[in-house]
N, C-alpha and C positions, 0 to 999 in steps of 0.2 A: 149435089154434094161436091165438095170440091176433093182435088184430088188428095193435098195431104189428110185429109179426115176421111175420104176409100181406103188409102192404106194402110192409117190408125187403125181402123177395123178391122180389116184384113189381118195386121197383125195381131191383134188383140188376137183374133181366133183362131190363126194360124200356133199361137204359142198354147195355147186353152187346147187345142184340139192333140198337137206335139204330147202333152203330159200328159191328157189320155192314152193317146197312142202306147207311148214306155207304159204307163201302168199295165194296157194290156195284155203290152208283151209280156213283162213280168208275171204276171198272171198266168198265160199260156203256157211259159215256158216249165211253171212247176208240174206242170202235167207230167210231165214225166217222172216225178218221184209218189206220185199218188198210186197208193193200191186199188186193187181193181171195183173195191168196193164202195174207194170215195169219186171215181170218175163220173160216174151221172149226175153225182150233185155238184162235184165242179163243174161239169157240162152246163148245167142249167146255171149257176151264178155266171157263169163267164158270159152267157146268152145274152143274160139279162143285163150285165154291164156293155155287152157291146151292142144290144136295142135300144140302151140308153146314150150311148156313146151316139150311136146313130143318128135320134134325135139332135147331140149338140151339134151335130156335123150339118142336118139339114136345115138348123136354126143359123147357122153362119153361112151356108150355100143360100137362105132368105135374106139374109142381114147383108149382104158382100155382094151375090150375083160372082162369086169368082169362082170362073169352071173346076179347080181345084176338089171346092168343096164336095159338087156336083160328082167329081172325078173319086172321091174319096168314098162319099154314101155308097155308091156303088161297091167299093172295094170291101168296105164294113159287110156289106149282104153278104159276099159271097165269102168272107170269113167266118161268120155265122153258119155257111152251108156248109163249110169244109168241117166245123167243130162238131154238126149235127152228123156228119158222116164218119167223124172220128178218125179225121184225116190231119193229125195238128200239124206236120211237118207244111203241110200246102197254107195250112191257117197263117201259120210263123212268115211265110214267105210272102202272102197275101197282107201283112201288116205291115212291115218290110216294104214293099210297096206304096202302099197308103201311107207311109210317112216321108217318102219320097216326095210324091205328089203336094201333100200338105209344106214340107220344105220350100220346095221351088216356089210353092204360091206366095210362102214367106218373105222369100228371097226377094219379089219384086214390090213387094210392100217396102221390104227393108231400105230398099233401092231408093224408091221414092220419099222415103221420112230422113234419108240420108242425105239428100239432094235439100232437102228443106231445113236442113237442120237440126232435125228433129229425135235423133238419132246418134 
């Protein structure tokens, strides 16, 4: 594959994976105004969006081969551990991170579609 169409997809899924990311947050962050009676069930919805998230992270870590992706799935798990421990301050910072990662992977995609034109 040549190289501007590696980083067509890269971006593609670096921007896909981004608006996951912020939904998540979002999501996370109202944990804090929930009573204590709706926290388990947002526990398990938020679960369930970030084992799904997961998947779309390891479908573009399939699709790309870019350590990013690789580097993010990982970050998703233990966001998941943090939320199963009801540790959100660590989850929020653990997400914060993974869009880190996901950025940068962006940023050399972007590099290359910009060098091409493309962009």
């Amino acid at each position: 594959m040549s190289q501007a169409k590696e980083a067509f997809l890269t971006f593609h899924y670096v921007e896909k994976t981004k608006s996951n990311l912020i939904i998540a947050t979002n999501l996370l962050d109202t944990f804090t105004s929930l009573q204590d009676s709706e926290v388990a069930g947002a526990e398990k919805i938020f679960v369930a969006y970030m084992n799904a998230l997961l998947q779309e992270v390891n479908v573009a870590a399939n699709a790309t081969r870019a350590k990013g992706f690789h580097d993010a799935s990982v970050k998703v798990k233990e966001t998941v551990e943090k939320i199963e421990q009801h540790d959100y301050a660590s989850a929020m910072k653990i997400l914060s991170e993974t869009m880190t990662i996901i950025t940068t992977e962006g940023s050399s995609a972007a590099e290359v579609l910009e060098a091409h034109g493309l962009i």
